[in-house]
MARZARO-132010 format. One record per residue (C-alpha): chain; x, y, z; residue in three letters. Coordinates in Angstrom, 2 decimals, always signed. Example, Ala and Ser with C-alpha at 12.3 -4.5 7.8 and 13.67 -1.06 7.14 Angstrom:
% residues 2
{"A"; {+12.30; -4.50; +7.80}; "ALA"}
{"A"; {+13.67; -1.06; +7.14}; "SER"}
END
This chain:
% residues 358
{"A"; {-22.74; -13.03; +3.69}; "UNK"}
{"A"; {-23.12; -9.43; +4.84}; "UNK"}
{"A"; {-19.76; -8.06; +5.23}; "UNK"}
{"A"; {-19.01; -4.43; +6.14}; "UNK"}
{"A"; {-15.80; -3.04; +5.33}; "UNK"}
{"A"; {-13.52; +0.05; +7.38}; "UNK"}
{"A"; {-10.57; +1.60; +8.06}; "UNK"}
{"A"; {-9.65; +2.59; +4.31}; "UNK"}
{"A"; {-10.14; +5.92; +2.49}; "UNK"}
{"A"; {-12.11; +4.17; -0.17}; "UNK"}
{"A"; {-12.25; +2.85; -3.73}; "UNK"}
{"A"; {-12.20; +3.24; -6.67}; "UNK"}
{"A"; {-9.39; +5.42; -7.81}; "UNK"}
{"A"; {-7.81; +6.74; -4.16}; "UNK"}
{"A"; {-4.43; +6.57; -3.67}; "UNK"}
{"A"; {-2.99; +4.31; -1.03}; "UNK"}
{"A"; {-1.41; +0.29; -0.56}; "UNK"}
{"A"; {-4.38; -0.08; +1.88}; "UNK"}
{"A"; {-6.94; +1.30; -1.02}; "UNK"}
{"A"; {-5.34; -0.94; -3.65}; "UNK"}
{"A"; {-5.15; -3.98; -1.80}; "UNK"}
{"A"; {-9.29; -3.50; -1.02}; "UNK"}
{"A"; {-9.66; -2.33; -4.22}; "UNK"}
{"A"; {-8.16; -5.58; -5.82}; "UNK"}
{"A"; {-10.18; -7.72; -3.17}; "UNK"}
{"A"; {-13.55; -6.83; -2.46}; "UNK"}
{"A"; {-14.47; -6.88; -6.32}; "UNK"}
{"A"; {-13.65; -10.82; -6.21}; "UNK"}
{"A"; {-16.28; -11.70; -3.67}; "UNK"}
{"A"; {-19.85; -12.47; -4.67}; "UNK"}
{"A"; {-21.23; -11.55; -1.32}; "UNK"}
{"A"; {-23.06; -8.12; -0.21}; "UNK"}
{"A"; {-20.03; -6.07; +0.36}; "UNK"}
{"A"; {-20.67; -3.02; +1.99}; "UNK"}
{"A"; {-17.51; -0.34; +2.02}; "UNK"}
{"A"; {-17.33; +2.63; +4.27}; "UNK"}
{"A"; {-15.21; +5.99; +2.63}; "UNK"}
{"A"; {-13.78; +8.82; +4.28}; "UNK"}
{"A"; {-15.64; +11.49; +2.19}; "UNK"}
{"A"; {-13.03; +14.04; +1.36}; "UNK"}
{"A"; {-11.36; +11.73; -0.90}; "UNK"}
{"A"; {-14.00; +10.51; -2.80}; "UNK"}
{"A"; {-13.91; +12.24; -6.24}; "UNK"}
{"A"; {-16.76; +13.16; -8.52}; "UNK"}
{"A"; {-14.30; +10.84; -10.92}; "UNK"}
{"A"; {-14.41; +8.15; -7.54}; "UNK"}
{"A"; {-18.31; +8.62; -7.85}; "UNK"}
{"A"; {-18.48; +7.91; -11.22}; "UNK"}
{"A"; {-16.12; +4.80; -11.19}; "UNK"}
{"A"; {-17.93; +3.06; -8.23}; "UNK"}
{"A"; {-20.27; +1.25; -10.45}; "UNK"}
{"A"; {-20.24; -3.09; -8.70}; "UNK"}
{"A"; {-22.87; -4.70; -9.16}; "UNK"}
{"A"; {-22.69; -6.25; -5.66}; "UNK"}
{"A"; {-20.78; -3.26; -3.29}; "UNK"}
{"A"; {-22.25; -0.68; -1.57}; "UNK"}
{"A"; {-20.27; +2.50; -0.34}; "UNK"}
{"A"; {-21.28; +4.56; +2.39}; "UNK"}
{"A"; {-19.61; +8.12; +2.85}; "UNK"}
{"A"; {-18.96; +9.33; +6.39}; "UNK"}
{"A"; {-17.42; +12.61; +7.50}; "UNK"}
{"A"; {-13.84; +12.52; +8.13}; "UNK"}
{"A"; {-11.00; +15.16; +8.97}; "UNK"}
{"A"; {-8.31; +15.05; +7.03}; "UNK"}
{"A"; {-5.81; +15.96; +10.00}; "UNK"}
{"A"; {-2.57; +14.53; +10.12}; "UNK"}
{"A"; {-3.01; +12.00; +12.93}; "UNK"}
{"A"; {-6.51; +12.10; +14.21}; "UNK"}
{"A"; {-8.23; +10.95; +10.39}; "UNK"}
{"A"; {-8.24; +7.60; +10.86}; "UNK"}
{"A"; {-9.72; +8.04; +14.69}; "UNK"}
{"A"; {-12.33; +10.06; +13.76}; "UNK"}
{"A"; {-13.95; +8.14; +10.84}; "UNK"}
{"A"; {-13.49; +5.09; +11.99}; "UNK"}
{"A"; {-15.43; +6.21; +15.34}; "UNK"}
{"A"; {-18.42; +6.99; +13.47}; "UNK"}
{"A"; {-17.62; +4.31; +11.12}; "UNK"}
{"A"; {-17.63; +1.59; +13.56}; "UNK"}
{"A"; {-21.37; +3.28; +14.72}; "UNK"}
{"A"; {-23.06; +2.42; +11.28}; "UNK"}
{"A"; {-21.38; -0.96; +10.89}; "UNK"}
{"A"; {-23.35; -1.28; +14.22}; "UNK"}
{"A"; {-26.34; -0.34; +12.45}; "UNK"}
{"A"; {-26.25; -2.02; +9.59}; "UNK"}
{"A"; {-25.75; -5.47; +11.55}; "UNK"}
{"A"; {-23.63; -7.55; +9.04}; "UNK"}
{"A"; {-22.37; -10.94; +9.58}; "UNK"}
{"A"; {-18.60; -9.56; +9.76}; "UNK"}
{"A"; {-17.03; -6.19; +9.94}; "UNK"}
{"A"; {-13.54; -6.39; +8.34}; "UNK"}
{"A"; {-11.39; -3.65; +9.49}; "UNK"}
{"A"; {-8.00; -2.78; +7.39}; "UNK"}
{"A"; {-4.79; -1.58; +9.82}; "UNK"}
{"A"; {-4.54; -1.00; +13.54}; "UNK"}
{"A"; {-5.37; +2.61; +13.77}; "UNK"}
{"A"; {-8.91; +2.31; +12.23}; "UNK"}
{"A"; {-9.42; -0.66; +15.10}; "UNK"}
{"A"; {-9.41; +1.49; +18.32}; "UNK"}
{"A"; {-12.96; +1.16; +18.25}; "UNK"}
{"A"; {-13.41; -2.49; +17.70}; "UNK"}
{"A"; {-14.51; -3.44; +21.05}; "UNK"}
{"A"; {-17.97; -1.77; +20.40}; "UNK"}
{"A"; {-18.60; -4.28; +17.87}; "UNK"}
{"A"; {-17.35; -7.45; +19.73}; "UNK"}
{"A"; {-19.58; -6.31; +22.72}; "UNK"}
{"A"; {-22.77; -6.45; +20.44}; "UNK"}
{"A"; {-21.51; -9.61; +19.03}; "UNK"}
{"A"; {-19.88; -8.85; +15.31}; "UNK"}
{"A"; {-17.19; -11.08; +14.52}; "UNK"}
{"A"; {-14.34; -8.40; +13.75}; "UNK"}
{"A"; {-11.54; -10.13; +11.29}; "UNK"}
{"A"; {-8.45; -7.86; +11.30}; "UNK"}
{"A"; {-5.94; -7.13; +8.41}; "UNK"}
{"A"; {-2.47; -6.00; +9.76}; "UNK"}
{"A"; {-0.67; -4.34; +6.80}; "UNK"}
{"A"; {+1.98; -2.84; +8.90}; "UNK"}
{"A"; {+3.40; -1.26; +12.29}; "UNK"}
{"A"; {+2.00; +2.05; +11.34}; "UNK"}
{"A"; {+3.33; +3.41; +14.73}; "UNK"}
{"A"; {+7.02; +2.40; +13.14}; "UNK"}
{"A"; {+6.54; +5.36; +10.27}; "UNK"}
{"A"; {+8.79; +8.33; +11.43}; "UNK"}
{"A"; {+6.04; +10.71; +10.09}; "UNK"}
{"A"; {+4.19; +9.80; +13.26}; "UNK"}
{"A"; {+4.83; +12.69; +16.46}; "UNK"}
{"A"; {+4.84; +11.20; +19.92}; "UNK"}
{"A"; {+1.43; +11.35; +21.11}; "UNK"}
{"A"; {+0.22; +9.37; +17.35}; "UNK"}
{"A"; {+2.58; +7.03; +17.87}; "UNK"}
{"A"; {+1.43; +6.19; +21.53}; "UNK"}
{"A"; {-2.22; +5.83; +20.46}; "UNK"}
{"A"; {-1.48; +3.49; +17.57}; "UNK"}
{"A"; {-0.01; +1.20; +20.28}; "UNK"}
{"A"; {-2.83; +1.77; +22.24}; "UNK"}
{"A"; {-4.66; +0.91; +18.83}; "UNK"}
{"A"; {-2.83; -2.13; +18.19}; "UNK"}
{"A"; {-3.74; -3.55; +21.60}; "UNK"}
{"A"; {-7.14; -2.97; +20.99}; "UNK"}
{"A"; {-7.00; -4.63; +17.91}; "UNK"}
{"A"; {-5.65; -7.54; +18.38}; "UNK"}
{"A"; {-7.92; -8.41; +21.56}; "UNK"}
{"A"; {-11.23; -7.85; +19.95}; "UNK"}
{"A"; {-10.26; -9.57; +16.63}; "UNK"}
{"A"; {-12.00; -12.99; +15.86}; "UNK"}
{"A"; {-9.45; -13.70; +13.22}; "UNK"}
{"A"; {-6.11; -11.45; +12.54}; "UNK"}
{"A"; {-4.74; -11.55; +8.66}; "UNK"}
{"A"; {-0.83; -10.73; +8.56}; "UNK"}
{"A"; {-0.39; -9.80; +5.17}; "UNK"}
{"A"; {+3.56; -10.26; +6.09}; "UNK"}
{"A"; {+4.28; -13.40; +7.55}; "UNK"}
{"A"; {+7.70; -11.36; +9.70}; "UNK"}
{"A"; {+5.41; -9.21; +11.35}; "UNK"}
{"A"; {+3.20; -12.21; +12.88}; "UNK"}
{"A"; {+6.19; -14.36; +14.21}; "UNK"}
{"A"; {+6.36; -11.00; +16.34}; "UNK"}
{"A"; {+3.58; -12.00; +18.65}; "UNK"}
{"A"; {+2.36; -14.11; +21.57}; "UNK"}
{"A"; {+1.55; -17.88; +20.77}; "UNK"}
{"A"; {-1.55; -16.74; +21.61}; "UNK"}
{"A"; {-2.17; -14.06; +18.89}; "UNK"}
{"A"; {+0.12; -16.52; +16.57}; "UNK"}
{"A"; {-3.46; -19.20; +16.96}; "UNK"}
{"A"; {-6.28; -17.23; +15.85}; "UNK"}
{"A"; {-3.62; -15.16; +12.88}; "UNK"}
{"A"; {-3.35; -16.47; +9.36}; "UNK"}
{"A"; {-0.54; -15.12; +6.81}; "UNK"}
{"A"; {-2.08; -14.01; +3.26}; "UNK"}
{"A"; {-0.41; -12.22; +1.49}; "UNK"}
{"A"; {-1.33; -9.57; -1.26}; "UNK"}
{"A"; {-2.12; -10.21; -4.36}; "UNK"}
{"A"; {-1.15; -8.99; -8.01}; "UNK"}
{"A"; {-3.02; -8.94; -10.98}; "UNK"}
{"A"; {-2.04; -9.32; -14.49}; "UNK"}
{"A"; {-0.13; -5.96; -15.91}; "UNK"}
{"A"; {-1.57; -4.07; -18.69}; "UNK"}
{"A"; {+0.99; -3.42; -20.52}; "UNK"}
{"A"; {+0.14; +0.49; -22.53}; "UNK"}
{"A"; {+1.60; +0.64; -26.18}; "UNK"}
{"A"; {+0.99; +4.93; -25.44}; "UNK"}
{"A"; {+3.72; +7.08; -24.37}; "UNK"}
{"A"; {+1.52; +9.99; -24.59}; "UNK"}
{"A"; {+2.16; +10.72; -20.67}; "UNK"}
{"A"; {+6.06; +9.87; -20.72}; "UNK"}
{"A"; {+6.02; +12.82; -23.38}; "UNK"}
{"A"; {+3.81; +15.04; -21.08}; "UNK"}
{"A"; {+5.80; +14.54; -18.11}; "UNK"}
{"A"; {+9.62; +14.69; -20.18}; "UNK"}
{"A"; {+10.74; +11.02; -20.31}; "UNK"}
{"A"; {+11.90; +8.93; -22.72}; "UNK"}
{"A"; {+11.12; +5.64; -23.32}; "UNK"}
{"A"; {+13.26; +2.92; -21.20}; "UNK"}
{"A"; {+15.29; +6.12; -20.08}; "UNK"}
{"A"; {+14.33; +6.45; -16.31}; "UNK"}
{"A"; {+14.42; +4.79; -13.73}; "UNK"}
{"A"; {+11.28; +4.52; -11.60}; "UNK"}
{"A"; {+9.50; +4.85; -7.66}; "UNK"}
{"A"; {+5.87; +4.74; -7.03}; "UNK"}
{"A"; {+4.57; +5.58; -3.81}; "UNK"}
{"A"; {+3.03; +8.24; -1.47}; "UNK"}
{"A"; {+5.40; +10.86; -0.38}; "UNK"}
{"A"; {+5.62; +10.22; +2.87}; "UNK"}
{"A"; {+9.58; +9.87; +4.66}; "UNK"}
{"A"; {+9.04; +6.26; +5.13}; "UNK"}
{"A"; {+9.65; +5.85; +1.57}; "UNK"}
{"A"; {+13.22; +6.84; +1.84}; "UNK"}
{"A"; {+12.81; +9.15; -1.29}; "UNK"}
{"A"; {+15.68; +11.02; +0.35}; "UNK"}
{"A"; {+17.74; +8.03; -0.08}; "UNK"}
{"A"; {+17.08; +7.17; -3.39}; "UNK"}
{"A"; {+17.25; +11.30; -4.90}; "UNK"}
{"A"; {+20.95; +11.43; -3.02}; "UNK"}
{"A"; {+22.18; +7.52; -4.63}; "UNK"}
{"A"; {+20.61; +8.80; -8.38}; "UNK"}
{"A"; {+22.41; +12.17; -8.52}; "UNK"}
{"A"; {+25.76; +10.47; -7.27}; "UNK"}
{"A"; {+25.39; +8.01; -9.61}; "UNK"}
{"A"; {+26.41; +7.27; -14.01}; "UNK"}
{"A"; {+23.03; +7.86; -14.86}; "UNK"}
{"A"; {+23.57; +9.61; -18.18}; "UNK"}
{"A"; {+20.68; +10.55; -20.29}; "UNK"}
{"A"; {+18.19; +8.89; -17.76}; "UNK"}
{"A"; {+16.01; +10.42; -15.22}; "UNK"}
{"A"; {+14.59; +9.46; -12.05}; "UNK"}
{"A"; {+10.40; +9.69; -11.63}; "UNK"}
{"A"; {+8.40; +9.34; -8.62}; "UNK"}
{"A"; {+5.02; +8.65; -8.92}; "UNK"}
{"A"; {+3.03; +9.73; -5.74}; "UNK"}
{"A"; {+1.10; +12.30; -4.50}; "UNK"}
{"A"; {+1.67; +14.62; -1.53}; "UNK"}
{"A"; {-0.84; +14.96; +1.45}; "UNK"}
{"A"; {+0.54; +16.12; +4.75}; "UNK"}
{"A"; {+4.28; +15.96; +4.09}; "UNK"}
{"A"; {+4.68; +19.08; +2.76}; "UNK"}
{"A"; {+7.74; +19.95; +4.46}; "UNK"}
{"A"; {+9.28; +16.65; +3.78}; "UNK"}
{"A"; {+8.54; +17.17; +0.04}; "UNK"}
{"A"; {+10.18; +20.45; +0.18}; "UNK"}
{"A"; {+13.60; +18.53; +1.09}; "UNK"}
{"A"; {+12.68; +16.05; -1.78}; "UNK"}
{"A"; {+12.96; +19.02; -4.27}; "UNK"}
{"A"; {+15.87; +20.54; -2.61}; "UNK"}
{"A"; {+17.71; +17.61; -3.42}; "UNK"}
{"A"; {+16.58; +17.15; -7.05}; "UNK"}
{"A"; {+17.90; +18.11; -9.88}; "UNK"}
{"A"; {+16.36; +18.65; -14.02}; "UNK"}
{"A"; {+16.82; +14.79; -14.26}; "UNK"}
{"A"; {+14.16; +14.19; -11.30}; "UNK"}
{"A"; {+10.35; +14.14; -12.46}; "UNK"}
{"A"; {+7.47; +14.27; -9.58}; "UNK"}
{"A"; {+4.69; +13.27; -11.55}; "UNK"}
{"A"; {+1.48; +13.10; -8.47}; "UNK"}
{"A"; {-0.50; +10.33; -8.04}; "UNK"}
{"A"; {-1.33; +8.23; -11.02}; "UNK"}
{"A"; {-3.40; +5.61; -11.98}; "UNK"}
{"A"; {-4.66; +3.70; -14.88}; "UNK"}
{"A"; {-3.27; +4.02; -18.41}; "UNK"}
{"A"; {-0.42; +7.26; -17.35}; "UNK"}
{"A"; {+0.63; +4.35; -14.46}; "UNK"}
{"A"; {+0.81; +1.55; -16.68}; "UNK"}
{"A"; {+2.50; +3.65; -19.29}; "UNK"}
{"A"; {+5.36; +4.45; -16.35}; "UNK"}
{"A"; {+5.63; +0.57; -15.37}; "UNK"}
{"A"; {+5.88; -0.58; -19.60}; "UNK"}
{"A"; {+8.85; +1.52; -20.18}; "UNK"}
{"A"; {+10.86; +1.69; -17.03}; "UNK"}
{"A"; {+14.57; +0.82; -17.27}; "UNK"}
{"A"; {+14.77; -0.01; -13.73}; "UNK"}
{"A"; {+12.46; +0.60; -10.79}; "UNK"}
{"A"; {+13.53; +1.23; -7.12}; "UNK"}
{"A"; {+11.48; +0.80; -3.95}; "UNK"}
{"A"; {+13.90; +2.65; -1.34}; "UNK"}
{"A"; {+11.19; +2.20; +1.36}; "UNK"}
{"A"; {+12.79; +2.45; +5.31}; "UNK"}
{"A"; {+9.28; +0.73; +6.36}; "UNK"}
{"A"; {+6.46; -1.11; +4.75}; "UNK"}
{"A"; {+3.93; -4.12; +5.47}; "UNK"}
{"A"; {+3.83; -5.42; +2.05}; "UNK"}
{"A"; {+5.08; -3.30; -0.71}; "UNK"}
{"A"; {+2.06; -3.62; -3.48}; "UNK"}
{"A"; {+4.23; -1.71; -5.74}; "UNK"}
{"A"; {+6.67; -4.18; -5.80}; "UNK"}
{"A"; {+4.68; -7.13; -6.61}; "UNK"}
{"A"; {+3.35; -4.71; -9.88}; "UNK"}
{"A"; {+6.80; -3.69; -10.77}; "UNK"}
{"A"; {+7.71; -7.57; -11.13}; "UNK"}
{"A"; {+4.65; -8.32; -12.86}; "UNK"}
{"A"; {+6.40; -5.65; -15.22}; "UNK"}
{"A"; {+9.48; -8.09; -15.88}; "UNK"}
{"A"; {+11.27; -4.77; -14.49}; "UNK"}
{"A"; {+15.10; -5.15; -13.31}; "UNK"}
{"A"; {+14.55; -4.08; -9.18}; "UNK"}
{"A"; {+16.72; -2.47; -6.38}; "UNK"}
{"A"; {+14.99; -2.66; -2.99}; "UNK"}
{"A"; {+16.15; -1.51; +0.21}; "UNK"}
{"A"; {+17.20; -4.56; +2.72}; "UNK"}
{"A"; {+13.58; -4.90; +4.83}; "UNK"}
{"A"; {+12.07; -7.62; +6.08}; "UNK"}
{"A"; {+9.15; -6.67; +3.92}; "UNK"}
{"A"; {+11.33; -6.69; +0.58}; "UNK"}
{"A"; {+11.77; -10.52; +1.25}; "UNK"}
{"A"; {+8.75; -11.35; +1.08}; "UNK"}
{"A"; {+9.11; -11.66; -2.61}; "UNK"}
{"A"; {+11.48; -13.48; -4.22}; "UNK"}
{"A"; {+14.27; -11.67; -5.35}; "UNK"}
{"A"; {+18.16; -12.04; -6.09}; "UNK"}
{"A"; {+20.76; -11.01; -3.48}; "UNK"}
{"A"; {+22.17; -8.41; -5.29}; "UNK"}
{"A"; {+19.07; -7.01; -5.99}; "UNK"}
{"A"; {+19.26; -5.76; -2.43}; "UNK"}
{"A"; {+20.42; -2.76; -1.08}; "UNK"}
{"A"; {+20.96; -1.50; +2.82}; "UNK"}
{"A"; {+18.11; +0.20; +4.52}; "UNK"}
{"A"; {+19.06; +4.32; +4.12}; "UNK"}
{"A"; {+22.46; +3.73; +2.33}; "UNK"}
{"A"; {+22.64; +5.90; -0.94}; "UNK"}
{"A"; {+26.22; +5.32; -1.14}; "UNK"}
{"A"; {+25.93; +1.43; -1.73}; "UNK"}
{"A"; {+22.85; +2.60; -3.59}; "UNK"}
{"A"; {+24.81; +4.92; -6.12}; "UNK"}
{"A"; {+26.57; +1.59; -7.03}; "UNK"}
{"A"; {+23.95; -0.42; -7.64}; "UNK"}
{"A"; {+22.51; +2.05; -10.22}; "UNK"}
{"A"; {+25.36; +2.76; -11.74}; "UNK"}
{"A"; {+25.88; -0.96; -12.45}; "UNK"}
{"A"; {+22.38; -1.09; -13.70}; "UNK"}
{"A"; {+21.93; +1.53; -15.92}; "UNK"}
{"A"; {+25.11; -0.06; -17.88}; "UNK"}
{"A"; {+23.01; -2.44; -19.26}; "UNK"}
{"A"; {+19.03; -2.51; -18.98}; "UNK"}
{"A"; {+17.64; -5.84; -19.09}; "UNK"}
{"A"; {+14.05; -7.35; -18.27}; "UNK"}
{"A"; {+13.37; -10.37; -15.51}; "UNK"}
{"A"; {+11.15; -13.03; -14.96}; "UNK"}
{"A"; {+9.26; -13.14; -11.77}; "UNK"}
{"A"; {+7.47; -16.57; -10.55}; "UNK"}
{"A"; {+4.23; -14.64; -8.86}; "UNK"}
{"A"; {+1.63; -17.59; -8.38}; "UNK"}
{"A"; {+1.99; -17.50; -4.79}; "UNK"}
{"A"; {+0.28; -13.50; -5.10}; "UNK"}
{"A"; {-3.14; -14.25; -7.13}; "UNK"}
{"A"; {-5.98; -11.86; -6.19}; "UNK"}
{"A"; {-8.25; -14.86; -6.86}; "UNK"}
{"A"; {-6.63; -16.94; -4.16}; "UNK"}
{"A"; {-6.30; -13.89; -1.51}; "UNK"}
{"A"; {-10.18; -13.68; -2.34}; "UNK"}
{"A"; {-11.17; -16.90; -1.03}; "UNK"}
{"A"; {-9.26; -16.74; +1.68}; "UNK"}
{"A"; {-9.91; -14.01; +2.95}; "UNK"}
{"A"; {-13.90; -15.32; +2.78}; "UNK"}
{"A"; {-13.25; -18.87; +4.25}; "UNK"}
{"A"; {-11.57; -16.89; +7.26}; "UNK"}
{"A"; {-14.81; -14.83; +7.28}; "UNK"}
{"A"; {-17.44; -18.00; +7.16}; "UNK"}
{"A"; {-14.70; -19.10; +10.51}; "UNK"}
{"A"; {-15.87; -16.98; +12.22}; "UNK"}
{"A"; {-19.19; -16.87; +11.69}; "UNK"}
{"A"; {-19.46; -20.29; +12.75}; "UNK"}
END
């Protein structure tokens, strides 16, 4: 199969749940895979990495505007997949989608993956927020097939949306555990003496949330890190720093080895997220054996987890607790994660492609 791939910034190495979930995927296919990046974040280090023996990447323009990226590339994106006439176009998220229809028209079977409600994120202004509904509509209408990577969000629609939608979720692949500390000593953490948070800072994170329920709580000698990087919310990671303390590390966006190194030695990890489609993070924290707090969203049950390893949505008070409970005594968990194998996301994601080919 021929199988042209938009609406992400791209692979390898870009930060992003969208850009790890393809990034996990496409690899696993032995078909002609051909990826289309938005150019300003591909990396001479990207570059370098982007060596698959079967996947092509194509760099297009793109703004990097808050709010119109995503319409812009995927315009001219959606004009090459025309070109290059492959058996499927696969487009990732609802925003990227608006221009679907000119594919469908010219007969390209368009499968759809909905990783979440992006018009739900409070970082969106009025006007966004309106076209990603607009988006959504789009989307779903000119999709052959519609992949809900959380199974909440599709019992959402129409029966009629509900028949041609199939639930898959992500995928996690086995953690490489880093016997370095190398980066906890760069960055001013000890060993299984912080508590951890990866993701982009962006306010549907609920990094507000989780700085106020740390510094309230009997956290002595640990810290709290957050691994993510900053794009647009600049203002919003402002507050972040207001808030914080000596005891709260921002280390960027990480990846590799410095990542795995933060995952290893975490004494507990915390995904304080107000909003998500399906947190990859959390899958790789479990595949850590890491003792987990997770804000009460649909999305957070999607994974099996214990009751009171829940906390509600925005509520650093309760939060505060939980850590302080925590932190008393450390411990390790086992996670039962065969229903998330990269492997098995991989062929089905290509049976629903050879659907709708036929």
């Amino acid at each position: 199969m021929r199988i042209c791939v938009l609406g992400l910034r791209g692979f390898p190495l870009i930060e992003g749940g969208v850009e790890k979930h393809c990034e996990a995927l496409y690899p696993r296919m032995n078909e002609d895979v051909t990826i289309i990046r938005r150019r300003p974040y591909v990396t001479a280090e990207c570059v370098a990495a982007s060596n698959y023996d079967h996947i092509t990447f194509v760099d297009l323009p793109s703004t990097t505007i808050k709010g119109f990226e995503a319409v812009f590339h995927s315009f001219w994106a959606s004009r090459k997949a025309i070109k290059l006439k492959p058996d499927v176009v696969h487009i990732h998220n609802i925003g990227p989608a608006l221009f679907s229809g000119m594919l469908s028209k010219r007969g390209i079977p368009v499968v759809l993956t909905y990783h979440s409600p992006n018009y739900e994120h409070s970082k969106w202004g009025g006007f966004a927020k309106k076209l990603l509904l607009h988006s959504e509509k789009v989307a779903l209408k000119n999709a052959s097939k519609i992949i809900f990577v959380n199974r909440f969000q599709m019992e959402k629609y129409s029966e009629e949306i509900r028949k041609k939608s199939v639930y898959i979720p992500n995928g996690i692949s086995e953690p490489v555990f880093s016997i370095s500390t190398s980066f906890l000593e760069e960055i001013g953490v000890e060993k299984n003496k912080y508590v951890l948070a990866v993701g982009r800072i962006t306010p549907e994170k609920g990094f507000d949330t989780l700085i106020k329920g740390f510094a309230a709580s009997e956290h002595h000698g640990y810290k709290l890190v957050i691994a993510g990087g900053v794009e647009f919310e600049n203002d919003y990671m402002d507050e972040l720093k207001k808030l914080s303390g000596d005891d709260v590390v921002f280390t960027g966006f990480v990846y590799g080895d410095k990542l795995a190194q933060l995952y290893t030695n975490a004494a507990l990890f915390i995904l304080s997220s107000n909003n998500e489609g399906f947190p990859l993070v959390l899958l790789e924290a479990m595949s850590y054996g890491l003792d987990i707090l997770a804000s009460d969203i649909p999305a957070s049950h999607l994974v099996s987890l214990e009751r009171d390893d829940y906390f509600p949505r925005g509520d650093d008070k309760t939060l505060t607790e939980k850590i302080s409970q925590r932190l008393k005594a450390p411990k390790k968990k086992s996670y039962k994660l065969t229903d998330y194998d990269w492997d098995v996301v991989a062929s089905k994601t290509l049976e629903v492609y050879r659907e709708v080919i036929r």
